[in-house]
C-alpha positions in Angstrom: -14.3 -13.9 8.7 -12.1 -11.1 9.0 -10.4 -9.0 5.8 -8.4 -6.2 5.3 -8.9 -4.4 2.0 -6.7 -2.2 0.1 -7.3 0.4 -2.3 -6.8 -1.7 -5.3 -9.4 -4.4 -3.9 -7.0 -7.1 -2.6 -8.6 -8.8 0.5 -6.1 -10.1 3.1 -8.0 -12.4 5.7 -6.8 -11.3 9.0 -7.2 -12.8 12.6 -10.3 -11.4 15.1 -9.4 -9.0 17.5 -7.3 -6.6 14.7 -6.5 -2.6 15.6 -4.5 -0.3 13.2 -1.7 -1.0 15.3 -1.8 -4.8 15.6 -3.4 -6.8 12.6 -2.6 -10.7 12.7 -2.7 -12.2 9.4 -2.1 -16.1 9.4 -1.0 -17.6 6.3 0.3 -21.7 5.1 3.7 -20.9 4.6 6.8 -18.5 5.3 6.6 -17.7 1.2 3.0 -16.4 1.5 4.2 -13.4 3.1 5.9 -12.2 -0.1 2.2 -12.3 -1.9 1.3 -10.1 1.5 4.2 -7.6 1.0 3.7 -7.1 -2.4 0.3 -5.7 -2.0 1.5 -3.7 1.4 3.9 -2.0 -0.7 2.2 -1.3 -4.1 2.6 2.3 -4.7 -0.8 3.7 -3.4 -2.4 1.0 -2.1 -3.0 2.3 1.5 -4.4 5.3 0.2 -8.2 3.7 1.4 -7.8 0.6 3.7 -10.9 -1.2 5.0 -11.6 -3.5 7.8 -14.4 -6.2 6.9 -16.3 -8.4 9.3 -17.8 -11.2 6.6 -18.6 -8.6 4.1 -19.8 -5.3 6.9 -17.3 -2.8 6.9 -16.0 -2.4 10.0 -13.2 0.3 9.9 -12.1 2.8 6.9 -8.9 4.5 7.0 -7.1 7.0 4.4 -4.1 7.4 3.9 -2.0 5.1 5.9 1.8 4.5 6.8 3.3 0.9 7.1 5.2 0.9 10.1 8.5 -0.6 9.8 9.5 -3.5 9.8 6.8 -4.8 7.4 6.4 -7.8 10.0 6.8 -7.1 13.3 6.3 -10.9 14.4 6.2 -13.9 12.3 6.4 -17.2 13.7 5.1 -20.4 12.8 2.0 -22.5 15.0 2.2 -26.1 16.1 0.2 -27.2 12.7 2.7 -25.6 10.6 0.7 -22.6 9.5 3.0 -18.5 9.6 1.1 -15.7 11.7 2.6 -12.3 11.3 1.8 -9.2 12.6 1.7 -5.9 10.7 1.0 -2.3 11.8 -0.5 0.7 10.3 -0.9 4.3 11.4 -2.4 7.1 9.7 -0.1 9.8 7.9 0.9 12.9 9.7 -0.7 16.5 8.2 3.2 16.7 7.6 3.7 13.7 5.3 0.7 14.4 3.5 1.9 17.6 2.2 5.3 15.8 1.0 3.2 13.4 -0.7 0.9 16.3 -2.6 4.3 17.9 -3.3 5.9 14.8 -5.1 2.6 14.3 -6.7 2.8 17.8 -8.2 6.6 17.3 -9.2 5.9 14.2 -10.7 2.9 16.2 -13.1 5.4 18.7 -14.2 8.1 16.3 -15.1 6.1 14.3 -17.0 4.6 17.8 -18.5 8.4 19.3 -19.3 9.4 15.7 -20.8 6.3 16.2 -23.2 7.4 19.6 -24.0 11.2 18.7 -24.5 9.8 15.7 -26.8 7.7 17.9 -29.0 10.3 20.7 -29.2 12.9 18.2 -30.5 9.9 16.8 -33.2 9.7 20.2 -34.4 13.7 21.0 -34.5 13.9 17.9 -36.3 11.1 18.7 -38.9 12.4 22.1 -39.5 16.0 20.3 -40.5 14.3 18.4 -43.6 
């Protein structure tokens, strides 16, 4: 059996014959694909993707981009089952950057926020 793992451990079975650029995941229904999204798009969660045949790894990757749209095919087989396609590709040298920049910004936010909070505790203590 074939699986896809993301960085937080969920395991999507996919179809043989799967590439970065074309992974086939079959699923029962139209609604299962939400479930599939859902983990696609959690923040961080193609940070470490592997590619598992029964339980070898086959393929790692790091930091991966969803292409858009999410599912590039979907259609439904003659015994009523959904197979969709997804593609990844790794990030560009340039988007990687961005992302260690927004990483950074979001540290010092978070650090200023603190700072405001406990300046206003202090103001508010010196009032009394």
């Amino acid at each position: 059996m074939e699986k896809l793992v993301l960085t937080d451990n969920t395991e999507l079975e996919i179809m043989d014959g799967a590439s970065l650029d074309y992974i086939r995941i079959q699923t029962d229904n139209f609604a299962a694909l939400d479930q599939i999204a859902g983990a696609l798009k959690k923040e961080g969660n193609l940070a470490k993707v592997q590619f598992k045949t029964d339980d070898e790894v086959t393929g790692e990757y790091e930091d991966l981009y969803l292409e858009r749209p999410m599912f590039q095919e979907a259609d439904m087989t003659p015994d009523g089952n959904v197979v969709s396609v997804i593609a990844f590709r790794e990030k560009t040298e340039l988007e990687k950057r961005v992302d260690a920049i927004e990483r950074g910004q979001e540290i010092q936010n978070g650090a200023l926020e603190d700072l405001g909070q406990v300046v206003s505790e202090i103001a508010e203590g010196g009032e009394k």
